[in-house]
ZADO-1210 file (C-alpha; in nm, 4 decimals, padded with zeros to 6 digits):
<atoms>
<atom x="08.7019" y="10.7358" z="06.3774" code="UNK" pos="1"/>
<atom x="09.0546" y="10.7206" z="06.5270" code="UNK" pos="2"/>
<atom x="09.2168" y="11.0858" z="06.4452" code="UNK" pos="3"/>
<atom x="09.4971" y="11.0148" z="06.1858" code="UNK" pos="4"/>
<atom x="09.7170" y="11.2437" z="06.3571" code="UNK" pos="5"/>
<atom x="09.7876" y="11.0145" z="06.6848" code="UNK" pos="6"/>
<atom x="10.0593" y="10.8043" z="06.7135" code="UNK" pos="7"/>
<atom x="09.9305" y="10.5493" z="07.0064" code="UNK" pos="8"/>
<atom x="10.2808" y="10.3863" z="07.0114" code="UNK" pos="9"/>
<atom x="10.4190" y="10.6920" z="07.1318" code="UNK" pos="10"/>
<atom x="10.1698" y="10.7274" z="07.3484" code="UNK" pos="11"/>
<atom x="10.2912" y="10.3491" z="07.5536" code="UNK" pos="12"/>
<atom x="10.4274" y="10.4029" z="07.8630" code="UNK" pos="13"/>
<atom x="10.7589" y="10.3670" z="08.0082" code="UNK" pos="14"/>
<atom x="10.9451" y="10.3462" z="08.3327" code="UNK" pos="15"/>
<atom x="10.9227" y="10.6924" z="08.5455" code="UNK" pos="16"/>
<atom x="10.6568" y="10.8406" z="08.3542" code="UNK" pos="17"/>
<atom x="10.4089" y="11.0425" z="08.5113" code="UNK" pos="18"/>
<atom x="10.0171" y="10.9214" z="08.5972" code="UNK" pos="19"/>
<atom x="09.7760" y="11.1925" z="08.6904" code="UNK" pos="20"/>
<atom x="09.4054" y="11.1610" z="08.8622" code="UNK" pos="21"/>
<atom x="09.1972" y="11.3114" z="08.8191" code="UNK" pos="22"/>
<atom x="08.7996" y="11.3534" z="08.9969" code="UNK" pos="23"/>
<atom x="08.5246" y="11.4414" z="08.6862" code="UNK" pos="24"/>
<atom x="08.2611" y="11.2550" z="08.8459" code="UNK" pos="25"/>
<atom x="08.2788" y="11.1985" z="09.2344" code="UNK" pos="26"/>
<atom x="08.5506" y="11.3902" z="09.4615" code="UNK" pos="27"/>
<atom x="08.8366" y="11.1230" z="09.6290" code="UNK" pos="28"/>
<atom x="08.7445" y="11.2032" z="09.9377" code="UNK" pos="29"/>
<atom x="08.4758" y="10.8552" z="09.9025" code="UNK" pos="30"/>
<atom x="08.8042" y="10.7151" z="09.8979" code="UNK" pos="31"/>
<atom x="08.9601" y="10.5332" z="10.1909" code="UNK" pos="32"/>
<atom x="09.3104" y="10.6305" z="10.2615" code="UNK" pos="33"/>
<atom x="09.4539" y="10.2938" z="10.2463" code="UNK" pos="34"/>
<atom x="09.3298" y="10.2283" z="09.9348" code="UNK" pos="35"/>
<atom x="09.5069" y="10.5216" z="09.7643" code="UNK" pos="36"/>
<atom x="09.8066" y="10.4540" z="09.9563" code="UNK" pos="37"/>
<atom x="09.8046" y="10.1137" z="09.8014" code="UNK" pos="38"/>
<atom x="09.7176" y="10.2152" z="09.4771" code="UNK" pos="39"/>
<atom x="10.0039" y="10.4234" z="09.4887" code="UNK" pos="40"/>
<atom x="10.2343" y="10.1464" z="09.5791" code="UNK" pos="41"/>
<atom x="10.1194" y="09.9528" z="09.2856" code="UNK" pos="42"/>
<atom x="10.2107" y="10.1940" z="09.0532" code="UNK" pos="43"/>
<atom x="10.5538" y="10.2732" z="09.2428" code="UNK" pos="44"/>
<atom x="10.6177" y="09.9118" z="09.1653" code="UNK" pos="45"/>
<atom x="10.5238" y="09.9579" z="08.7973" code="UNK" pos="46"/>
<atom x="10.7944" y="10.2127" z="08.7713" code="UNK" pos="47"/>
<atom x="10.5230" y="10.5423" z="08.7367" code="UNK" pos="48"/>
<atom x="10.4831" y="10.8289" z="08.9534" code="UNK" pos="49"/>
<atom x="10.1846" y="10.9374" z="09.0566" code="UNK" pos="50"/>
<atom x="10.0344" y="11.3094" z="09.0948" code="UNK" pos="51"/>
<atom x="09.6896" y="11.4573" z="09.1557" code="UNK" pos="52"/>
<atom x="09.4816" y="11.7397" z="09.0646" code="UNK" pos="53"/>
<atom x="09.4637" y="12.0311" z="09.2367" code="UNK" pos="54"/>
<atom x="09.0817" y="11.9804" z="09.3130" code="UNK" pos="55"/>
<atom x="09.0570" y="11.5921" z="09.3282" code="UNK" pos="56"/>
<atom x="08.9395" y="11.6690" z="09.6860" code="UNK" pos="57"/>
<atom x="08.7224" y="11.9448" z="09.6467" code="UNK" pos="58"/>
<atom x="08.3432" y="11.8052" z="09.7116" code="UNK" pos="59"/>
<atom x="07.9911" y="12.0228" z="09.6842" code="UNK" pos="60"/>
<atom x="07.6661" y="11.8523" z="09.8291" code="UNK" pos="61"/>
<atom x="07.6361" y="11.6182" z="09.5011" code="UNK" pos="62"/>
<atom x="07.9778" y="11.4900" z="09.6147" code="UNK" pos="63"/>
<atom x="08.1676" y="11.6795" z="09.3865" code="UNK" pos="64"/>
<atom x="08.3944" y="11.9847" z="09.2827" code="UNK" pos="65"/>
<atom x="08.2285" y="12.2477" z="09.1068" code="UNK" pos="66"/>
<atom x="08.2656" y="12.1915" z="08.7113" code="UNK" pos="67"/>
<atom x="08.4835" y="12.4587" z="08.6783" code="UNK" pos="68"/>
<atom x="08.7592" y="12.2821" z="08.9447" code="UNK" pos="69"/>
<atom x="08.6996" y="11.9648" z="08.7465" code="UNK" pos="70"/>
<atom x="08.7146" y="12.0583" z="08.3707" code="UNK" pos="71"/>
<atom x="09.0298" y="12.3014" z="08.5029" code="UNK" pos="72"/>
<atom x="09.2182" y="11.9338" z="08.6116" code="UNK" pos="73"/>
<atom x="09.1184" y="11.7894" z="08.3230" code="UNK" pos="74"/>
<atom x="09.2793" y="12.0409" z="08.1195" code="UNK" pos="75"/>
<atom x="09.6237" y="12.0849" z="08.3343" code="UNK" pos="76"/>
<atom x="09.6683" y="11.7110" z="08.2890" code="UNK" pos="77"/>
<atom x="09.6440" y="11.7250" z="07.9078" code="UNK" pos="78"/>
<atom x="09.8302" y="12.0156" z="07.8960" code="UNK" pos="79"/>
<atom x="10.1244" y="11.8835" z="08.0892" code="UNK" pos="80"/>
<atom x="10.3949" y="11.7174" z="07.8671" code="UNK" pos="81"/>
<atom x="10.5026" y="11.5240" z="08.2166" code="UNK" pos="82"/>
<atom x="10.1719" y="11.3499" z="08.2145" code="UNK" pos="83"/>
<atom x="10.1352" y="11.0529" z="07.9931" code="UNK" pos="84"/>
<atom x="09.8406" y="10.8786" z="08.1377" code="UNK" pos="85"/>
<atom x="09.5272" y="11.0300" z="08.2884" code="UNK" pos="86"/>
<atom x="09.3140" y="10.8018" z="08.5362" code="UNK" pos="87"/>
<atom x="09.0203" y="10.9221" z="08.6599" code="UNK" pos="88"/>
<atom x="08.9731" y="10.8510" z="09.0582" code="UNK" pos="89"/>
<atom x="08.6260" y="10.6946" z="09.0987" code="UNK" pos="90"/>
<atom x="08.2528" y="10.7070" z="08.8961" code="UNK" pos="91"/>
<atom x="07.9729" y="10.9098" z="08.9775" code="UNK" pos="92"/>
<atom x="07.6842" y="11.0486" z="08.8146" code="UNK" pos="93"/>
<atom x="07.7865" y="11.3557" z="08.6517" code="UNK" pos="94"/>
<atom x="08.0741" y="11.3906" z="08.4262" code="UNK" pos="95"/>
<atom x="07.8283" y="11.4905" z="08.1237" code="UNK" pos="96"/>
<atom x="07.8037" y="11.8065" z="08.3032" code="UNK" pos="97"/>
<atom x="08.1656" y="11.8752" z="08.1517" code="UNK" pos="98"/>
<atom x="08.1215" y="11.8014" z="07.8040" code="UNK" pos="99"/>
<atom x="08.0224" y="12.1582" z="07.7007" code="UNK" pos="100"/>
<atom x="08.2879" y="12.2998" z="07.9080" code="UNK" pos="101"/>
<atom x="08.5581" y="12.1647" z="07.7743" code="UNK" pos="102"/>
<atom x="08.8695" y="12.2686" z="07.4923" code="UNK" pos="103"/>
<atom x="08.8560" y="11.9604" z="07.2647" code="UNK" pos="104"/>
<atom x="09.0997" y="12.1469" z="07.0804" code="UNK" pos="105"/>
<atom x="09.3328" y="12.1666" z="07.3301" code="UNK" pos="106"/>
<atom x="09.2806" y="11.7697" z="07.3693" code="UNK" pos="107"/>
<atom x="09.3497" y="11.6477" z="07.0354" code="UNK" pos="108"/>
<atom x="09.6660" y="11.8934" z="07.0554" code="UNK" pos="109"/>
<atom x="09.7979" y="11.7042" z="07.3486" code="UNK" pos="110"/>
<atom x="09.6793" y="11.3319" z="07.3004" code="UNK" pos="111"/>
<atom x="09.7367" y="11.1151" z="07.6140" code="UNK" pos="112"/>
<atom x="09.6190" y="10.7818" z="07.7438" code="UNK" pos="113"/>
<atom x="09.2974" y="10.8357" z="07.9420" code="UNK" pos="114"/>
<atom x="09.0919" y="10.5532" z="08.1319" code="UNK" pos="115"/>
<atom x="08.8097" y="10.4766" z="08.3377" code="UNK" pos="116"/>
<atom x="08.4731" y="10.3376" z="08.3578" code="UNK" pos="117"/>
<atom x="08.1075" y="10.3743" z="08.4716" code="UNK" pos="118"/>
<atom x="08.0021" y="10.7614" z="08.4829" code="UNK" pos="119"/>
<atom x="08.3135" y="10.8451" z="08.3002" code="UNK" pos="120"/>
<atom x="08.1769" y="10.6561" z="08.0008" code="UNK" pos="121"/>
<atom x="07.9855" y="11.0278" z="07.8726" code="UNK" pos="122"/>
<atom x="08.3706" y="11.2021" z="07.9298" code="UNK" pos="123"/>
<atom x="08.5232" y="10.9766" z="07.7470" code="UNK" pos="124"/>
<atom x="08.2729" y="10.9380" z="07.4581" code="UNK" pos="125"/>
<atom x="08.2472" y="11.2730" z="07.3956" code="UNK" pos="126"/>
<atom x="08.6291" y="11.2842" z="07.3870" code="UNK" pos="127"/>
<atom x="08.6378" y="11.0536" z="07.1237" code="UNK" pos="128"/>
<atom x="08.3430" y="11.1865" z="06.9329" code="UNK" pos="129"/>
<atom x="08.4741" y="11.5949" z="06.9395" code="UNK" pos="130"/>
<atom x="08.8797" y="11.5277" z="06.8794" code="UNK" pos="131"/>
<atom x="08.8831" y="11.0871" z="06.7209" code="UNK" pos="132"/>
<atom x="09.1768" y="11.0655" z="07.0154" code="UNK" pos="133"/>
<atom x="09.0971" y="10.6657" z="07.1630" code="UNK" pos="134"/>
<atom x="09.0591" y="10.6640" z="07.4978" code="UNK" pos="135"/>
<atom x="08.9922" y="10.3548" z="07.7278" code="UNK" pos="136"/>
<atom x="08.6986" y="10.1860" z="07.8978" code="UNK" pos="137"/>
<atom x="08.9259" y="10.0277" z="08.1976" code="UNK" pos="138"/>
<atom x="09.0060" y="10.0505" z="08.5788" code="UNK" pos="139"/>
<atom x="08.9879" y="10.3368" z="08.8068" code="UNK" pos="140"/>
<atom x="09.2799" y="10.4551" z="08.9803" code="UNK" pos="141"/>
<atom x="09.1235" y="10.3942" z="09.3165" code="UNK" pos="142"/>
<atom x="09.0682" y="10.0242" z="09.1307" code="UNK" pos="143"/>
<atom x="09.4244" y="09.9623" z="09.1880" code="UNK" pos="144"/>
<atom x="09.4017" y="09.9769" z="09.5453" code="UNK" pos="145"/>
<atom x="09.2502" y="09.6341" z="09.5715" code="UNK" pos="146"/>
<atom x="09.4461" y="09.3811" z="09.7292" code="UNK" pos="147"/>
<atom x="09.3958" y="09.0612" z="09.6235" code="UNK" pos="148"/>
<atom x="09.2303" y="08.9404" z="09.2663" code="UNK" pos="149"/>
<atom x="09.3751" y="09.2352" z="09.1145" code="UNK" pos="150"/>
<atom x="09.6529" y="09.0318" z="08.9120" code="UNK" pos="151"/>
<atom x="09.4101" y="08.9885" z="08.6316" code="UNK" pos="152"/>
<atom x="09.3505" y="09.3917" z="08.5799" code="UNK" pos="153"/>
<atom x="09.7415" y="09.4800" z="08.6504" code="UNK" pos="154"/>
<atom x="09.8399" y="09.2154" z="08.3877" code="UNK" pos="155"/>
<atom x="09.5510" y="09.3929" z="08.1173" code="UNK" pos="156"/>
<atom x="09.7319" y="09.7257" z="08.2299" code="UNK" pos="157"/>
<atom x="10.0915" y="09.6216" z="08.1883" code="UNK" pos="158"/>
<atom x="10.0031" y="09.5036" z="07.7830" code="UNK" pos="159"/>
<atom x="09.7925" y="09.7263" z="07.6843" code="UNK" pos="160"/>
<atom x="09.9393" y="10.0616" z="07.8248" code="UNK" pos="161"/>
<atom x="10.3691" y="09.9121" z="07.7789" code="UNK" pos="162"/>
<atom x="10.3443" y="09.6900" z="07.4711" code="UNK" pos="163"/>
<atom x="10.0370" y="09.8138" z="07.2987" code="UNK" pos="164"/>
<atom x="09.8648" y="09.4803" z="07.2668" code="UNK" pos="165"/>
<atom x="09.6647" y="09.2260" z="07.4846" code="UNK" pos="166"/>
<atom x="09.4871" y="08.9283" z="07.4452" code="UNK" pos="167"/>
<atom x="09.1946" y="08.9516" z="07.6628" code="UNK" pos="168"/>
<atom x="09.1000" y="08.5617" z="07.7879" code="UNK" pos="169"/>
<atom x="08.7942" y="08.5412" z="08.0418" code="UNK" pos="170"/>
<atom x="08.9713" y="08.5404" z="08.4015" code="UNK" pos="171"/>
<atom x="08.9411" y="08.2460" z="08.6157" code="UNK" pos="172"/>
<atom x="08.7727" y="08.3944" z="08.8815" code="UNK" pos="173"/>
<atom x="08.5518" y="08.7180" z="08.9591" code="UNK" pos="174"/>
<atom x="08.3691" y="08.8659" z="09.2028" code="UNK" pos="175"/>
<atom x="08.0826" y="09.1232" z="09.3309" code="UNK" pos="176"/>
<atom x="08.2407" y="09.2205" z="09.6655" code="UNK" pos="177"/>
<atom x="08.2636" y="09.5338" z="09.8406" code="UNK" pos="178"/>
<atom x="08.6286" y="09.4777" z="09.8384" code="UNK" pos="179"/>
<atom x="08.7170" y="09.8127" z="09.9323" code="UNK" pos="180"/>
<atom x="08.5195" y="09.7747" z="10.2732" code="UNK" pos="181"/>
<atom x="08.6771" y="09.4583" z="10.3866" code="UNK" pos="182"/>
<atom x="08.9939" y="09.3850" z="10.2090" code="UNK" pos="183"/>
<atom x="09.0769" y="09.0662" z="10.3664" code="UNK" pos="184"/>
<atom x="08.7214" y="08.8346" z="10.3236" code="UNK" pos="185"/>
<atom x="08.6825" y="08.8552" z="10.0048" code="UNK" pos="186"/>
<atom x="08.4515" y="08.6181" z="09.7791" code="UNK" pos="187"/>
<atom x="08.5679" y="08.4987" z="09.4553" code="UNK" pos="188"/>
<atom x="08.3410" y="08.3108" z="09.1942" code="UNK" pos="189"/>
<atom x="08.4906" y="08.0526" z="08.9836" code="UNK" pos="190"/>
<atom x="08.4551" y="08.1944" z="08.5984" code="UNK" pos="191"/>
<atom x="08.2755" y="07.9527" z="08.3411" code="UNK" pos="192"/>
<atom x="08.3761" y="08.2126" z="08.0980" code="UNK" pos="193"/>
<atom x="08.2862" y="08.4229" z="07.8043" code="UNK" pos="194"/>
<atom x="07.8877" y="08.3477" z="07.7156" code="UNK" pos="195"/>
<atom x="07.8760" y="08.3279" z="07.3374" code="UNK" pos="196"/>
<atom x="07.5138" y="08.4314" z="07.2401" code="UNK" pos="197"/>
<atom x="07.5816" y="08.4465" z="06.8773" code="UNK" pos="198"/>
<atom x="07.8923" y="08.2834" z="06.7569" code="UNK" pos="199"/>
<atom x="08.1118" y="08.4487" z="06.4551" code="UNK" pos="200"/>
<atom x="08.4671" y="08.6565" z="06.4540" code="UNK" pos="201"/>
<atom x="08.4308" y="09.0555" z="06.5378" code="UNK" pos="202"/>
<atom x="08.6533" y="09.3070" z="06.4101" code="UNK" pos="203"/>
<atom x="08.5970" y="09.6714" z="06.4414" code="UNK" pos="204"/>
<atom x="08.6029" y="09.9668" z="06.7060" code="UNK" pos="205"/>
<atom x="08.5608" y="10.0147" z="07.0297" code="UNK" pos="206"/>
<atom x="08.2774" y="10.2178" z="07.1241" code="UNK" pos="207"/>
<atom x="08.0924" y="10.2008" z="07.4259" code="UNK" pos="208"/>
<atom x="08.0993" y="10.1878" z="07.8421" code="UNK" pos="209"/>
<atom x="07.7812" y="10.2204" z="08.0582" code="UNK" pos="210"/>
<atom x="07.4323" y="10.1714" z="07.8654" code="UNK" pos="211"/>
<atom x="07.2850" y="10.4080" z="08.0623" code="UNK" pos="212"/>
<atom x="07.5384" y="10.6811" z="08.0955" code="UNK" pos="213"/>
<atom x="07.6060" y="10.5987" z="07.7042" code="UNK" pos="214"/>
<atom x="07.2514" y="10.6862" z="07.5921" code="UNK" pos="215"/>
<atom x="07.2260" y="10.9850" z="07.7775" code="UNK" pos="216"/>
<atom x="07.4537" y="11.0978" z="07.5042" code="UNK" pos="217"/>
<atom x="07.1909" y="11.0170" z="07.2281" code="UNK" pos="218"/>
<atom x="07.0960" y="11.3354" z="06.9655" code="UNK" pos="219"/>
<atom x="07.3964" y="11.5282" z="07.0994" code="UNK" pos="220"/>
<atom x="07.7259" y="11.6469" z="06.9489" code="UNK" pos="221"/>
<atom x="07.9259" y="11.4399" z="07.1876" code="UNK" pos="222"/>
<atom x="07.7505" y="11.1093" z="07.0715" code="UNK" pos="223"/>
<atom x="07.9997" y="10.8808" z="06.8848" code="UNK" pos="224"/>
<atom x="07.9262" y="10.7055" z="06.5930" code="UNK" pos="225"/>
<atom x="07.8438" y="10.3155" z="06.5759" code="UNK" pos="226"/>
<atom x="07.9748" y="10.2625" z="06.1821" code="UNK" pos="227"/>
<atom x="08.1334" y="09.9202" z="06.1755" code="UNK" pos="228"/>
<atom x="08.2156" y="09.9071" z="06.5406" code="UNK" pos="229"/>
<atom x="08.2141" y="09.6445" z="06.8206" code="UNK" pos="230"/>
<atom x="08.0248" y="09.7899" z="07.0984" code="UNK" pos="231"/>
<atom x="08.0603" y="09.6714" z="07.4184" code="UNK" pos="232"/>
<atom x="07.8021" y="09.7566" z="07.7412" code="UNK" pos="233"/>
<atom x="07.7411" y="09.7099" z="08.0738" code="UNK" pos="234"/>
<atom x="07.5940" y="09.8177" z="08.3963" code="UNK" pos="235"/>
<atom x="07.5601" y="09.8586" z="08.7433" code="UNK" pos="236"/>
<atom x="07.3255" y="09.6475" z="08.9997" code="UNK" pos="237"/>
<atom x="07.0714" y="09.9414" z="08.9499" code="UNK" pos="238"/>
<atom x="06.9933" y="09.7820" z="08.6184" code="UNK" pos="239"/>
<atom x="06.6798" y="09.5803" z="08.6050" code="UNK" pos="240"/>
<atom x="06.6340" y="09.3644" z="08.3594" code="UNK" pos="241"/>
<atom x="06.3301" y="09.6160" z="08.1887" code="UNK" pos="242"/>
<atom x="06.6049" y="09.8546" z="08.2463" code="UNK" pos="243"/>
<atom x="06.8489" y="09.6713" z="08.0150" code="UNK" pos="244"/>
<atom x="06.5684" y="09.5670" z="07.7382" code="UNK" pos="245"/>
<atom x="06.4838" y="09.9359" z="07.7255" code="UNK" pos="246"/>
<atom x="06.7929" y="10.0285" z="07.6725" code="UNK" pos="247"/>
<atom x="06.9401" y="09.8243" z="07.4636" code="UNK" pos="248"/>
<atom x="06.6247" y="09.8285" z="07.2253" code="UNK" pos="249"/>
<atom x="06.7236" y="10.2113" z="07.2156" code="UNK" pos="250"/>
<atom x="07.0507" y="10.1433" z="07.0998" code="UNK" pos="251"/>
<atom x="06.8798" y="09.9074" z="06.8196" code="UNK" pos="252"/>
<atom x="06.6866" y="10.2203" z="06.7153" code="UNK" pos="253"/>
<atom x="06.9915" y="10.4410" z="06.6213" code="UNK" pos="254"/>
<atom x="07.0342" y="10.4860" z="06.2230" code="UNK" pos="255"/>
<atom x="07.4027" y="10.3730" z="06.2552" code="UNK" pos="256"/>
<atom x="07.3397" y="10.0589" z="06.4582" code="UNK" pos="257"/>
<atom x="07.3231" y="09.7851" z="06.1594" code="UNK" pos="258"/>
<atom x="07.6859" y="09.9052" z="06.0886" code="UNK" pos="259"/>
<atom x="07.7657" y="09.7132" z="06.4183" code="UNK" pos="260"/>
<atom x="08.0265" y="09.4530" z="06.3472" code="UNK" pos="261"/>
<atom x="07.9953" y="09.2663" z="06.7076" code="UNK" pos="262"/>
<atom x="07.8636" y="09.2954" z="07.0897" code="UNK" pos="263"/>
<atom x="08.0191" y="09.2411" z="07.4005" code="UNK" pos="264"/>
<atom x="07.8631" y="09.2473" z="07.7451" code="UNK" pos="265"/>
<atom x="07.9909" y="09.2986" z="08.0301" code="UNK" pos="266"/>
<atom x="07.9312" y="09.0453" z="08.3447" code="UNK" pos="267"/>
<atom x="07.5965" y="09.1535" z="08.5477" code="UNK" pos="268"/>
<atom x="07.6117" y="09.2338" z="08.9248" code="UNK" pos="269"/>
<atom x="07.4792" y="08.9748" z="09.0980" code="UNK" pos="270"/>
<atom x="07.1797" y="09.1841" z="09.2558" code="UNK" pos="271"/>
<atom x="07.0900" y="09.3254" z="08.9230" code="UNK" pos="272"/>
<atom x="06.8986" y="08.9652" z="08.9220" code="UNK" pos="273"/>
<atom x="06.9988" y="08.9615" z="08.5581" code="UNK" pos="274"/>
<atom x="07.1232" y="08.6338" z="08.4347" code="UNK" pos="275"/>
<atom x="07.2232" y="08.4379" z="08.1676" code="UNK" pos="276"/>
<atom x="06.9004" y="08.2356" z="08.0595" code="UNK" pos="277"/>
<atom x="06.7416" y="08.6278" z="08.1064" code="UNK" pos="278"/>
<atom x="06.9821" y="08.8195" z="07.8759" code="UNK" pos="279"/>
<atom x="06.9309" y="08.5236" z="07.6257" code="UNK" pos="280"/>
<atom x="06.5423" y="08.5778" z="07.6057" code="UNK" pos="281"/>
<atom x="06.6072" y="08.9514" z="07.5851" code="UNK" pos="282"/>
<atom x="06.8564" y="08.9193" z="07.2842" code="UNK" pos="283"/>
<atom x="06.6139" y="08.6334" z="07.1242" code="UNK" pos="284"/>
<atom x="06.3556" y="08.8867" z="07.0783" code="UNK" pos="285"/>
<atom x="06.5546" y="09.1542" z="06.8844" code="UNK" pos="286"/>
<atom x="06.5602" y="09.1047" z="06.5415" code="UNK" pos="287"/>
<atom x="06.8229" y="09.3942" z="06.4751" code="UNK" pos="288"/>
<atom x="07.0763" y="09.1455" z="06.6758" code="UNK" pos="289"/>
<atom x="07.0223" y="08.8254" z="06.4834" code="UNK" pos="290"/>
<atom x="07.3351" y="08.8273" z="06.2751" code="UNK" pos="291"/>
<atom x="07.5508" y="09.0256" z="06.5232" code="UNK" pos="292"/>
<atom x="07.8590" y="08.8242" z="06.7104" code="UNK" pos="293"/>
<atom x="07.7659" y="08.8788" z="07.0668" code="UNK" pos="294"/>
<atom x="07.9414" y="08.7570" z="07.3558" code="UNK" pos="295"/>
<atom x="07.8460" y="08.8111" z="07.7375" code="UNK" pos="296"/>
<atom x="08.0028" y="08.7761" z="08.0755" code="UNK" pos="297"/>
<atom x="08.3151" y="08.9399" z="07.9828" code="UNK" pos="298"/>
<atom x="08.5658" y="09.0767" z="08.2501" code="UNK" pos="299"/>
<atom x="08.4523" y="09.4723" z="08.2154" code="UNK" pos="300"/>
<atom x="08.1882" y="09.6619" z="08.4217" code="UNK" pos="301"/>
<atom x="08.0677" y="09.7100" z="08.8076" code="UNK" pos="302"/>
<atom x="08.2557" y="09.3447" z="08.8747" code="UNK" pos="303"/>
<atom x="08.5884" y="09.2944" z="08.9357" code="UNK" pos="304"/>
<atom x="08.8384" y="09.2070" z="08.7679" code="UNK" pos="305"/>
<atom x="08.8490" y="09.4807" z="08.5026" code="UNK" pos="306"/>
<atom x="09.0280" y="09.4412" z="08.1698" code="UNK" pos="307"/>
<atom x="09.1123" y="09.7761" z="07.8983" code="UNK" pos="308"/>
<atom x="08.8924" y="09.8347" z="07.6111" code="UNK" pos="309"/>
<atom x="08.9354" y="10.1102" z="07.3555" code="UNK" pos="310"/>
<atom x="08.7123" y="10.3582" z="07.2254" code="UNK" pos="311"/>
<atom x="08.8168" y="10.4177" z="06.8757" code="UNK" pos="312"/>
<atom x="09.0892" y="10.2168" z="06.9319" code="UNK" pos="313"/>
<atom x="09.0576" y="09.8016" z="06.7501" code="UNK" pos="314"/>
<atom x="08.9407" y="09.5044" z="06.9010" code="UNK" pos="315"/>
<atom x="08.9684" y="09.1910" z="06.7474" code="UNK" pos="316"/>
<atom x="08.7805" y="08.8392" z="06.8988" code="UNK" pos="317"/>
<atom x="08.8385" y="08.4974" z="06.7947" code="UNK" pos="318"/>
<atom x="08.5339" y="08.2852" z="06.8514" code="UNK" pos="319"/>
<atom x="08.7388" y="07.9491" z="06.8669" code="UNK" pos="320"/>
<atom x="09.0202" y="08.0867" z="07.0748" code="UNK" pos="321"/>
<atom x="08.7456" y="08.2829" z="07.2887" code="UNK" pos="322"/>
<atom x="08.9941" y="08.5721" z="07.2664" code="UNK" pos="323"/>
<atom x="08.9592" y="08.9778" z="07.2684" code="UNK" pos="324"/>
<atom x="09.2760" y="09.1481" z="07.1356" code="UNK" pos="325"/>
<atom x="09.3043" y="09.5168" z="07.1721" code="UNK" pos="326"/>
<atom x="09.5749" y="09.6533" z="06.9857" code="UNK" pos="327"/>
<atom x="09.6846" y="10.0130" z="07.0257" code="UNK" pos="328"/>
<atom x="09.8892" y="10.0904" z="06.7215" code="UNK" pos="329"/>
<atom x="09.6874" y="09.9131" z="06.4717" code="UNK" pos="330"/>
<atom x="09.5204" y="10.1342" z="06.2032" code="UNK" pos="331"/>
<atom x="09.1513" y="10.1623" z="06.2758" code="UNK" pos="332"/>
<atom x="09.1054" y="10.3439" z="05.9398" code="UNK" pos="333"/>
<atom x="09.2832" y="10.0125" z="05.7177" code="UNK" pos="334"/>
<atom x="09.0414" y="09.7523" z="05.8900" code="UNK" pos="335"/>
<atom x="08.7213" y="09.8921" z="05.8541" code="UNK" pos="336"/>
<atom x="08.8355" y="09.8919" z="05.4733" code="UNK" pos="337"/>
</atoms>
């Protein structure tokens, strides 16, 4: 549940404030210097300053800092009263080696915006299981150093982190590049939109990220809970389709799970092999889904572009308007009423 205690529209942005990165999964040095440079410029233009942990370039043989060097940025940025939004730099494959490492207490003392996707879905899970702070299911910093088809993720940015609010319609176009090996020839797919499996409204929590970083949280302390939420999943081109089933069947298993108000899915990668017709057999034969809302192909995951989802924090979607609304200041506690 969302703690009581935070005020998320003091939490919004403004002009000049201060964005820190920080490395809990893989070390920035994967990171090509133009594309930090540029991500930098984009949030120049957005009126934030940028600054870095002290070890967001240390790197071991696993391609990371130690978790000592990691947790210890983690914990400056909270405790900074500069910082007002955290990004984390890149994914990875090990951010759960933090959880038990970290002060949750000095967390929920110093709530701040904190986003990211794809490895960091255990860190920020656990974040919101140990303190209720919402944290956010969204771009990478080194995401921002895209040049072209990132419009789509800085407008998503913009409303949700400024004005506490955006409508989430599917993007026009999308792709599965490796954009941030050849900026200039990129390939952009032409978006038929959101894939409604199930049709009905959803209104409820965010919970959520990576399936399989998300159940490697299952039976711990740092597992969050599914009561009346809308949980949204996705994956990487590792995931086979068996992969997926088995997954998602273990999600179906969980005591909390018929508590789920709605499901969202994020868009496949293409060499995942997973399609629509596919993911529609796989849902067909799960009885625990029949009377869920469940949309697919939506703009969050391993594809770009990337739009900002909340965990803990509401989501709203409108079936007829094909619509997700995240709003930030909304009282989690007075909807699930």
């Amino acid at each position: 549940m969302q703690d009581e205690g935070v005020d998320m529209k003091k939490l919004l942005l403004r002009s000049s404030d201060e964005v820190r990165v920080i490395a809990p999964s893989c070390s920035m040095r994967k990171i090509d210097s133009s594309v930090i440079e540029r991500a930098q410029e984009r949030f120049r233009c957005l009126g934030l300053n940028v600054a870095f942990g002290d070890h967001v370039y240390d790197e071991d043989f696993l391609g990371s800092a130690s978790v000592d060097k990691r947790v210890a940025d983690l914990h400056a940025a909270f405790a900074d009263k500069k910082v007002k939004l955290i990004l984390t730099a890149i994914g990875g494959f090990n951010s759960n080696q933090l959880l038990q490492h970290i002060d949750y207490a000095l967390l929920k003392k110093n709530p701040k915006l904190l986003c990211g996707f794809s490895d960091v879905t255990a860190l920020l899970n656990a974040i919101h299981a140990k303190t209720g702070m919402p944290v956010f299911y969204g771009p990478h910093f080194s995401t921002f150093g895209m040049e072209k088809g990132i419009e789509f993720t800085i407008e998503c940015f913009k409303n949700t982190f400024f004005y506490g609010r955006c409508d989430i319609l599917a993007s026009e176009t999308w792709s599965d590049d490796m954009w941030f090996k050849d900026q200039e020839h990129r390939q952009f797919i032409t978006n038929p939109g959101y894939e409604i499996i199930h049709r009905g409204d959803m209104v409820g929590m965010g919970v959520g990220g990576n399936i399989s970083t998300f159940n490697l949280l299952a039976g711990t302390e740092y597992e969050p809970s599914l009561k009346k939420s809308i949980l949204f999943i996705e994956d990487t081109s590792r995931m086979s389709i068996t992969d997926f089933d088995r997954h998602l069947e273990a999600l179906t298993q969980r005591d909390d799970f018929c508590t789920v108000r709605g499901i969202l899915i994020g868009r496949f990668q293409k060499d995942s092999g997973i399609d629509m017709d596919m993911l529609r057999k796989i849902i067909s034969r799960k009885k625990a889904l029949d009377a869920i809302p469940l949309f697919a192909n939506v703009d969050f995951g391993h594809t770009t572009p990337h739009c900002i989802l909340p965990i803990g924090g509401m989501i709203r979607v409108n079936v007829d308007r094909k619509c997700i609304t995240v709003q930030l200041h909304s009282s989690v506690e007075q909807l699930l009423e």
